[in-house]
C-alpha positions in Angstrom: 0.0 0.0 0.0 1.1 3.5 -0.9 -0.2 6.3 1.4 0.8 9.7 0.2 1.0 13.0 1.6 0.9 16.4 -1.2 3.0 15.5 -3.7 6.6 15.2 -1.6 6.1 12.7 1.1 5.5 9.1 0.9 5.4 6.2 2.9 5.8 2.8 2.6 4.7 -0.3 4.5 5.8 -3.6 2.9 4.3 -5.7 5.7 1.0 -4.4 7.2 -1.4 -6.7 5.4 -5.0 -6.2 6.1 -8.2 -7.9 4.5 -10.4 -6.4 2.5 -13.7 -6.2 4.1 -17.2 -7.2 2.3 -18.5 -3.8 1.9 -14.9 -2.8 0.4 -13.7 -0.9 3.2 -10.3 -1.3 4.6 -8.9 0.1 7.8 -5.9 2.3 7.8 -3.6 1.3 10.7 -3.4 4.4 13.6 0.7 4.7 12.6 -0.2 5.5 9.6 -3.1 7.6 10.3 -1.1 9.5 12.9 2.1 9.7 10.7 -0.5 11.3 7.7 -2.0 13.3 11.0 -5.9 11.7 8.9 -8.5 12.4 11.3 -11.9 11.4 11.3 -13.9 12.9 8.6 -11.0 14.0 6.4 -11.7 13.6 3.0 -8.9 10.8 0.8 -8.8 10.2 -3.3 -8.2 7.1 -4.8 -6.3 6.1 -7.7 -3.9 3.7 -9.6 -0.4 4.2 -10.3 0.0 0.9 -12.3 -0.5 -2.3 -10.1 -0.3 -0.1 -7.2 -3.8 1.7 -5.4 -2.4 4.8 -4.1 -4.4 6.7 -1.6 -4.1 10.6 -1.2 -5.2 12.9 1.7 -7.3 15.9 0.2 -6.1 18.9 2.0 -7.6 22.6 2.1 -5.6 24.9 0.0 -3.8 27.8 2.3 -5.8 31.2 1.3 -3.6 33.4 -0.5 -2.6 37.0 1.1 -1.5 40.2 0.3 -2.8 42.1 -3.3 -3.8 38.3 -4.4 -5.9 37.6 -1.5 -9.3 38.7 -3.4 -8.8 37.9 -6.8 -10.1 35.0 -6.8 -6.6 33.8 -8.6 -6.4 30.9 -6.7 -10.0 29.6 -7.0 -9.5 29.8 -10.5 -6.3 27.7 -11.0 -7.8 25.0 -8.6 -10.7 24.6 -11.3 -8.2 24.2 -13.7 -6.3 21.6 -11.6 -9.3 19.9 -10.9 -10.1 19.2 -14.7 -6.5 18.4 -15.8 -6.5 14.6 -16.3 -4.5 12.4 -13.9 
């Protein structure tokens, strides 16, 4: 399993195996949680990096300051991130 943090920081467990359960859920192990500081009720994305299911936390953007703090810049470029395939 690969458990990412923003683009920079990964981590990798080679030997926490857990089962999938019936309704598809898994449970992330509390190291990992507390080492991606995931609380309940953050949100997480799911994709595939070839073979691999790689699970992302989805974290607020920091609100711009200074003469870009109301131009609504930064709204705009996330709704072009957000459309640019993966």
């Amino acid at each position: 399993m690969l458990l990412e943090r923003g683009a920079s920081v990964e981590l990798y467990y080679q030997s926490m195996t857990y089962r999938i359960g019936a309704k598809g859920q898994v449970v992330i192990p509390k190291s990992i949680r507390d080492q991606a500081n995931l609380q309940p009720g953050d949100q997480v994305e799911f994709a595939m990096r070839g073979d691999d299911v790689v699970l992302s936390a989805v974290r607020e953007p920091m609100a711009l300051g200074g003469r870009f703090a109301r131009s609504g810049m930064a709204q705009r470029l996330l709704h072009d991130r957000a459309r640019e395939p993966r």
